[in-house]
C-alpha positions in Angstrom: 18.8 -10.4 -13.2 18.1 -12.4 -10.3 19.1 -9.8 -7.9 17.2 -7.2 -9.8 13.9 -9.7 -9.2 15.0 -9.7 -5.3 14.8 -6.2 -4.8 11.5 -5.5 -7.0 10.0 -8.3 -4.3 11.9 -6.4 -1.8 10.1 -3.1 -2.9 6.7 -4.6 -2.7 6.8 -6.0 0.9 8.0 -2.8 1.8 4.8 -0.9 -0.2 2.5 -3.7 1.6 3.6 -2.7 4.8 3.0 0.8 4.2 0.1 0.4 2.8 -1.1 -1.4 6.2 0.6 0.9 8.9 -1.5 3.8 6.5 -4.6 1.7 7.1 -4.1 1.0 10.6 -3.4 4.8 11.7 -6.5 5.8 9.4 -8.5 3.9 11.4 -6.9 4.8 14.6 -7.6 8.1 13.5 -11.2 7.3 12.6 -12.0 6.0 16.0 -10.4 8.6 17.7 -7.9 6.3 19.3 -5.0 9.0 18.2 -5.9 12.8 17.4 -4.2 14.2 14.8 -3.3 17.1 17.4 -0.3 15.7 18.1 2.6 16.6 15.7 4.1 13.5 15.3 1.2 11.8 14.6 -0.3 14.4 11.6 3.4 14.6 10.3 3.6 10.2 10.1 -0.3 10.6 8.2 0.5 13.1 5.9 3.9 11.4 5.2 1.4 7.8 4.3 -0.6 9.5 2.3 2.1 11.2 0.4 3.5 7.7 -0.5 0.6 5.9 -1.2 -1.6 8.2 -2.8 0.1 7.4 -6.1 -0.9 3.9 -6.2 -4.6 4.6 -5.0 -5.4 7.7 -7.7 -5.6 5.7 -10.9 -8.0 2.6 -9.0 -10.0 5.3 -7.5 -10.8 6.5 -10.3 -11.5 3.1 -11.7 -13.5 1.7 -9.1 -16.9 3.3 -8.0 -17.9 5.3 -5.4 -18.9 3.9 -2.1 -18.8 6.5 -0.2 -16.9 6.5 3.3 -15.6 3.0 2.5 -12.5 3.0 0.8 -11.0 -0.4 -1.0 -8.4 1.2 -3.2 -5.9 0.1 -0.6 -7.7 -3.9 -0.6 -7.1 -3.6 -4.6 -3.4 -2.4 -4.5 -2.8 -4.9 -1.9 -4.4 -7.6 -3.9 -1.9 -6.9 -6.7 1.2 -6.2 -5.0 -0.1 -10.1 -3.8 -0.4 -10.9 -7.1 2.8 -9.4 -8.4 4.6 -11.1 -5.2 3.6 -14.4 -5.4 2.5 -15.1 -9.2 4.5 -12.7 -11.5 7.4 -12.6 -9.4 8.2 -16.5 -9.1 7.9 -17.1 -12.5 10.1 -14.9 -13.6 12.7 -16.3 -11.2 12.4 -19.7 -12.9 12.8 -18.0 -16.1 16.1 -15.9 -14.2 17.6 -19.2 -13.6 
């Protein structure tokens, strides 16, 4: 059990960190820091969005519109937070 809670918390830094290199680039992108031109760089987006568009759909359609702004990644990292250092720890003291 215990190494089963290890790699759910595992799983979620990794998501976190995706969700934040998505973020980053997005706004690289935005501000025309990087094109999207350049193969590797249109192949690594489209690969992000791939893997995090899952977790965004269902608050996106929860949460209003607000235009060009985006928080559906704030509110997924906000509960993978949550999950990681609420949920997660109490059901290691309950593993033990």
């Amino acid at each position: 059990m215990l190494v089963l809670l290890q790699i759910v918390d595992l799983l979620l830094w990794i998501v976190m960190w995706i969700i934040v290199i998505q973020a980053i680039m997005s706004w690289l992108v935005a501000f025309n820091v990087i094109n999207t031109y350049n193969d590797f760089v249109r192949q690594t987006l489209y690969a992000l969005d791939r893997m995090t568009e899952p977790l965004y759909r269902p608050i996106r359609r929860i949460m209003p519109d607000f235009g060009a702004l985006d928080l559906s990644p704030m509110v997924v990292l906000l509960i993978v937070y949550i999950l990681r250092n609420i949920i997660l720890p109490s059901l290691f003291q309950v593993a033990y």
